[in-house]
N, C-alpha and C positions, 0 to 999 in steps of 0.2 A: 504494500500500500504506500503509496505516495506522499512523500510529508507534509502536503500541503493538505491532503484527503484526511490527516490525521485529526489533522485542527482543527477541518471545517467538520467532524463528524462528534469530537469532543466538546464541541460548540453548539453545537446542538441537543446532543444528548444531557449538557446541561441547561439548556433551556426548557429541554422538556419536562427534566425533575422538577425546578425552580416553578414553573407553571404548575405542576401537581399539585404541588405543595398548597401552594396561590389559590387552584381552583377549590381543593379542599378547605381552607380556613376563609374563602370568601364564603363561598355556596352556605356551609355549615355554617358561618357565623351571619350572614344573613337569615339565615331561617331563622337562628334564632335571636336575632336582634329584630327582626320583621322589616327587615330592609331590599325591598324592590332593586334599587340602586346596587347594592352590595352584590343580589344575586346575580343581574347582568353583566357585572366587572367578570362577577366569576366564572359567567360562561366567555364573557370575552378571552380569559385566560385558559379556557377549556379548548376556544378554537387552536389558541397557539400549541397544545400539544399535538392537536389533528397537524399542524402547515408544519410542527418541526419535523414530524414523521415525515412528512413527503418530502423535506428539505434531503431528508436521508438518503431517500431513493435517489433523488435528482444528482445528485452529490456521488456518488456510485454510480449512477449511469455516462451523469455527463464525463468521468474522468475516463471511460473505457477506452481503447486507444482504437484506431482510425482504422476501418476494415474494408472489403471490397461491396459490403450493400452499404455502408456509411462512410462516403470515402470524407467529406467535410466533417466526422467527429462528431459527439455527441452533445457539442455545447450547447444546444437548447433547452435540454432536458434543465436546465437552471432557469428559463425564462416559464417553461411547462410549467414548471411546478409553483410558480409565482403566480401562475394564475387561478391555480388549484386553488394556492392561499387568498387570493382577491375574490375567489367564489364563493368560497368557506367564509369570507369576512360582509361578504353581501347578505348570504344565509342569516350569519346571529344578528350581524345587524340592525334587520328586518324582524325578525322576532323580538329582540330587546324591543327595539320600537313599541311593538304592540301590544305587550307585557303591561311595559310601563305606560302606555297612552292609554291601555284599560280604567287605571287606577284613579282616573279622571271621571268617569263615569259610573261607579259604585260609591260604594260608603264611605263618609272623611277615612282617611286613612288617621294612623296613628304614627309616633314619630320612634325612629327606631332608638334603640339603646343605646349607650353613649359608648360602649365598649368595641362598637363597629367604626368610631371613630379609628382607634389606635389598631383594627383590622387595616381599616385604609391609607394608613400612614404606612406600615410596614409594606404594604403591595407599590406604593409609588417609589419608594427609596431602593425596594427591590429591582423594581422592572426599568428603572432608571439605570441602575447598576448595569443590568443585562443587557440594554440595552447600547451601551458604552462601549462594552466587552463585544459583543456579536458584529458590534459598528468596524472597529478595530480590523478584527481577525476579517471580517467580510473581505473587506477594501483591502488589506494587507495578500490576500489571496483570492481578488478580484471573482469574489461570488456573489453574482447578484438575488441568487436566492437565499444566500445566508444576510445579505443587506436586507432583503425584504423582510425576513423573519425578525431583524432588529427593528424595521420600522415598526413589524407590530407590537417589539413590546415597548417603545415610545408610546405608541397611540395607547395600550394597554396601561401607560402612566398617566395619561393626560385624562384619560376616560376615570383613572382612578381619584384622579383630581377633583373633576367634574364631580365625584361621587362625594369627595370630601365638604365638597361645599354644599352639594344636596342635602346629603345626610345633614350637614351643620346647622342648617337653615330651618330643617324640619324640627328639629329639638329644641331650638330658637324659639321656633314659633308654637309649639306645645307648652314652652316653658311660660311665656308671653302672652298668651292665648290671641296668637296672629294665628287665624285660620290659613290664610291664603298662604304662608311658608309651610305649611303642613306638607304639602305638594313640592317639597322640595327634590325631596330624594326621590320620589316618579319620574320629575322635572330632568333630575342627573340622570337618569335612567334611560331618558327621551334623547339626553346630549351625548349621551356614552353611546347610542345606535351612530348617530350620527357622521362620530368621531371613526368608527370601523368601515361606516357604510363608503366615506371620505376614504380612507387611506385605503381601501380595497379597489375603488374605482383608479386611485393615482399607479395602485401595482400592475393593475391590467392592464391601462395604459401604454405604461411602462415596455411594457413586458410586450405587446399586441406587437408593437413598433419593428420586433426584434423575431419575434417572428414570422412576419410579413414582410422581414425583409427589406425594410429599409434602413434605404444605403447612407453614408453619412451625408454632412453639410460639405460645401465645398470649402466651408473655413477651416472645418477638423480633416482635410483630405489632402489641407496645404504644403504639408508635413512630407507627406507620401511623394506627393507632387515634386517638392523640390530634390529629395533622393533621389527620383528616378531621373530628371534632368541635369545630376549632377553626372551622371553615366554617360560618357563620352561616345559618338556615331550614333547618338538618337537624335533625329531628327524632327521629331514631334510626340509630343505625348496623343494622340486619337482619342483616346479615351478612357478614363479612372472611375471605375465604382471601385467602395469599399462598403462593407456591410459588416456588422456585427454578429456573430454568431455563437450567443452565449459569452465567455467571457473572453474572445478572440475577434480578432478581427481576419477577413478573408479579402481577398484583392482582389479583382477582375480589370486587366488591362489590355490597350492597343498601343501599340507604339509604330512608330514609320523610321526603317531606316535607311541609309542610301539603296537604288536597287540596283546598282553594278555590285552590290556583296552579291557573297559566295550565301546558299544557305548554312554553312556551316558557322559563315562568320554572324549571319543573322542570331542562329541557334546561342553563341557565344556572349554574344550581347544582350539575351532576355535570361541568359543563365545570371548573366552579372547582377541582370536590373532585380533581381530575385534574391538572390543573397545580399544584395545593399540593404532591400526593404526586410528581409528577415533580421538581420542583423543590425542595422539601426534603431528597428522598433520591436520591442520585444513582445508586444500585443499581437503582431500580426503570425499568422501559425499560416498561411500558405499563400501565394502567389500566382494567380496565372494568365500568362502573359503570351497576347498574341503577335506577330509582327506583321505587317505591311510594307510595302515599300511605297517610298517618298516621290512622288509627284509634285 
């Protein structure tokens, strides 16, 4: 196994205990505080053990090395599984939503126990933490599926935030007898869909872009552009796509050289123009390069 496969898989598998942990002393401690807001956090953190599991697979697949029915590599299986997680985060969402916009339409509620406060302090300091760490190792070993899994446990802070102020306001207003803060923690519970429904739509996004295949800007292709121009007897660059593919990038090019060359010396010159770009940029994992001759 790969040492970078190491990190990205130890990075996960603690995210998914750290989430366990979460899901269990939220769920349990909402029921028994009678906190609406607290249970949503908790299935929010219930989603993140389903996306770190698929972060695993992805992680494992996409590192499989390059065969004859997959000759471009398995990098997408990192973008796949980011969507898996942007669909799992549409799912709770969607449900928290309607959980908590119930609670609007039945009996005043009542305000939960003060001891879910200090539930919800511990899950923001946590998923903060994890969120740092996963950010780190993501970027440091360019996975965009181990980035995605960090963004949710940000949003899994902010949603826990969102809860803190719910919950706070609810208790507030029982303590006060302000009716209308009663609705707090429902209210957090409303903001906390919101916050998943948001960052699941940004990973799809994300993610759709890459695999559909599209190719960079021509500002991020300037790069490329200028190495192959630095390659002496090309005579035009014809034509530069570069595409992302997973945590790589792929090259598709034309180039024009003189046409009194030999093919051999044609051949010579897009061998160069390939090991210049392999070896300048260490993102790009393969080049391929056609020639024409120059008119």
């Amino acid at each position: 196994m790969a040492g970078n496969t190491k990190h990205l898989y130890r990075a996960t598998w603690v995210g998914i205990f750290v989430n366990l942990f979460l899901t269990i002393i939220k769920v349990v401690g909402g029921l028994i505080a009678g906190s609406q807001g607290l249970i949503a956090d908790g299935l929010h953190s219930a989603s993140g053990i389903m996306t770190s599991i698929v972060i695993l697979f992805s992680v494992r697949i996409s590192n499989k090395p390059i065969n004859k029915e997959h000759p471009y590599g398995y990098g997408k299986a990192d973008h796949v599984a980011t969507l898996i997680v942007a669909m799992v985060l549409f799912v709770v969402g969607f449900q928290i939503f309607m959980s908590s916009t119930n609670v609007f339409f039945g009996k005043i509620p009542t305000a939960p126990d003060q001891f879910a406060l200090m539930i919800i302090t511990i899950s923001i300091i946590t998923k903060e933490l994890l969120f740092r760490y996963k950010m780190r190792i993501g970027k440091k070993y360019d996975s965009t599926a181990l980035i995605s899994d960090a963004w949710h446990h940000r949003s899994d802070a902010l949603s826990s935030l969102a809860v803190l102020i719910g919950v706070g306001l609810a208790i507030l207003g029982e303590t006060f007898n302000v009716g209308l803060l009663i609705y707090g923690d429902a209210l957090a519970g409303m903001i906390v869909s919101f916050i998943i429904i948001k960052v699941g739509y940004n990973l799809a996004k994300e993610s759709s872009h890459v695999i559909l295949e599209k190719v960079l800007s021509d500002e991020d292709m300037k790069k490329y552009e200028n190495t192959i121009r630095s390659i002496d007897k090309i005579k035009h660059v014809d034509e530069l796509l570069a595409r992302t593919h997973g945590s790589y990038i792929i090259i598709d090019l034309r180039i024009s050289v003189d046409s009194r060359l030999s093919v051999r010396e044609g051949h010579n010159i897009s061998k160069s123009v390939k090991k210049a770009l392999l070896k300048n940029h260490p993102e790009v994992r393969d080049v391929y390069v056609h020639v024409d001759p120059f008119n």
